[in-house]
C-alpha positions as CSV (number, residue, x, y, z in Angstrom):
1,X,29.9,112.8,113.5
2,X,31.4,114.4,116.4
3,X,31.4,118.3,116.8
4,X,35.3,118.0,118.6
5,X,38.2,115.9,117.9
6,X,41.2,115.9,120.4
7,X,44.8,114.7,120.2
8,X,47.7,114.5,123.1
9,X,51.2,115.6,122.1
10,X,52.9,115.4,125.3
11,X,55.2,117.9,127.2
12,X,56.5,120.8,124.8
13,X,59.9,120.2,125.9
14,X,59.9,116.9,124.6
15,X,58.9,117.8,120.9
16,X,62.4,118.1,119.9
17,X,62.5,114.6,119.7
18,X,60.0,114.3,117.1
19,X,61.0,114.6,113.1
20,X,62.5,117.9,113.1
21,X,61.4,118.7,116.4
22,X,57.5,119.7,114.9
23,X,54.4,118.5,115.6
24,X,51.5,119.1,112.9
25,X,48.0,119.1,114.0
26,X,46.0,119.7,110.5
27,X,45.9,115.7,110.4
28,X,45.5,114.8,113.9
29,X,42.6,117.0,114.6
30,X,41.3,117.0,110.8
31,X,42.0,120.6,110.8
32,X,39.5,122.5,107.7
33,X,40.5,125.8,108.7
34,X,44.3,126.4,109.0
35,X,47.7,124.3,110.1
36,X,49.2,124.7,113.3
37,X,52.4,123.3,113.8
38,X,54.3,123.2,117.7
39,X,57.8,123.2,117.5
40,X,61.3,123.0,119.4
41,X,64.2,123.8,118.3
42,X,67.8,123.0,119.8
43,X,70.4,125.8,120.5
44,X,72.5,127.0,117.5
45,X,69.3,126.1,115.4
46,X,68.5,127.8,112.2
47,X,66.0,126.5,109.4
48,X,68.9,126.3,106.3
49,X,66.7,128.1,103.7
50,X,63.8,130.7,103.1
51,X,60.4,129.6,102.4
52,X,57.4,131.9,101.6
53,X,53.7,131.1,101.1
54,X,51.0,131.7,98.0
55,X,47.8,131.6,100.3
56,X,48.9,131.6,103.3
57,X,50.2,133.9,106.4
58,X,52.0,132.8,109.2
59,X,51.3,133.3,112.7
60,X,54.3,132.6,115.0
61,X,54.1,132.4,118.7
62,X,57.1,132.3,120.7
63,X,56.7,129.8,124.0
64,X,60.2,129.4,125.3
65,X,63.5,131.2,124.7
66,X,64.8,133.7,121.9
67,X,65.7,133.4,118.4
68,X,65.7,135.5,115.3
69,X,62.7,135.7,112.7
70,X,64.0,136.9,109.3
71,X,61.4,138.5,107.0
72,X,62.5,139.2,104.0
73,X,65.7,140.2,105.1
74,X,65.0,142.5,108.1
75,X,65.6,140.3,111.5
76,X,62.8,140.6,114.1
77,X,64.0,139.6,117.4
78,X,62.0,137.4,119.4
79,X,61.8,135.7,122.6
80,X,58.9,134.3,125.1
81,X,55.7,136.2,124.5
82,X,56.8,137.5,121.0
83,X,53.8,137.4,118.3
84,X,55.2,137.6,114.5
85,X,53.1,137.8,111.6
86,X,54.3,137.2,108.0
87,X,52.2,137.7,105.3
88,X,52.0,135.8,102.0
89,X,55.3,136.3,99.2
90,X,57.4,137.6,102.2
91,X,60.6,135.3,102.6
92,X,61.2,133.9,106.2
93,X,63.7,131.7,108.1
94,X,63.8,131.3,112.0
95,X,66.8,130.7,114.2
96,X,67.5,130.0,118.0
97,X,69.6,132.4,119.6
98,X,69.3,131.1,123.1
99,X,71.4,129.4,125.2
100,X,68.8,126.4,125.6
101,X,65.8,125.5,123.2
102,X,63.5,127.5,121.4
103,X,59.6,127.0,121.5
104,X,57.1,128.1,119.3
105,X,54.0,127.8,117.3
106,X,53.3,128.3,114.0
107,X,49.7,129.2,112.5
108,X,49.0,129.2,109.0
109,X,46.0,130.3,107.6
110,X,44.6,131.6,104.1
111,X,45.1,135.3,104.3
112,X,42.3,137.7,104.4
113,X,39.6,135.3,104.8
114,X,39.1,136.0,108.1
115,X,35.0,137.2,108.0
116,X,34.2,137.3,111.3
117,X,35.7,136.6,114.7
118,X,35.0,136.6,118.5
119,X,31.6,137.3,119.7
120,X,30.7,138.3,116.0
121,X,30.7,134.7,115.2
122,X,29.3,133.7,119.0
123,X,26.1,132.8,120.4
124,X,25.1,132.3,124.3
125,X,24.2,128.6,124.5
């Protein structure tokens, strides 16, 4: 078995013509850990409901352009650069405010099992 497994998704830009401009890489790269998702989102955008999560938190990472993150009713403007964390039972929603597209990526992973992390779970090689 192989200790890597890689996948090619293309330009970011060109995501938005994928199924609901989103790109999921838990299958591609046989993910064990957490889901990441890449996503573009045309202007005027906005996901049509709320969604919230038993296990899992959301990491979102904002790429290109500026949009609203709505956590349980409180809007978090965001735009290139902008990190969001939602933790789990919170409701969320995410729009595109831009004038152009909106690019992001999306990190789920169970919350608080996080043990260890940087050189605490490193070794020199």
């Amino acid at each position: 078995m192989s200790s890597f497994k890689s996948t090619e998704l293309g330009a970011i830009a060109d995501l938005i013509k994928l199924e609901n401009g989103k790109a999921f890489l838990h299958d591609a790269l046989e993910l064990t850990s957490c889901e990441i998702s890449l996503n573009t989102a045309p202007k005027g955008f906005k996901v049509p409901f709320n969604h919230k999560h038993k296990q899992n938190e959301e990491i979102y990472i904002i790429l290109k352009g500026e949009g609203i993150i709505t956590v349980d009713g409180e809007q978090i403007p965001v735009k290139e650069g902008s990190c969001v964390k939602v933790g789990t039972g919170a409701a969320r929603t995410i729009e595109n405010t831009a004038d152009g597209e909106l690019s992001f990526i999306c990190i789920q992973a169970k919350e608080n099992s996080l043990e260890q992390f940087g050189f605490a779970d490193a070794e020199l090689c």
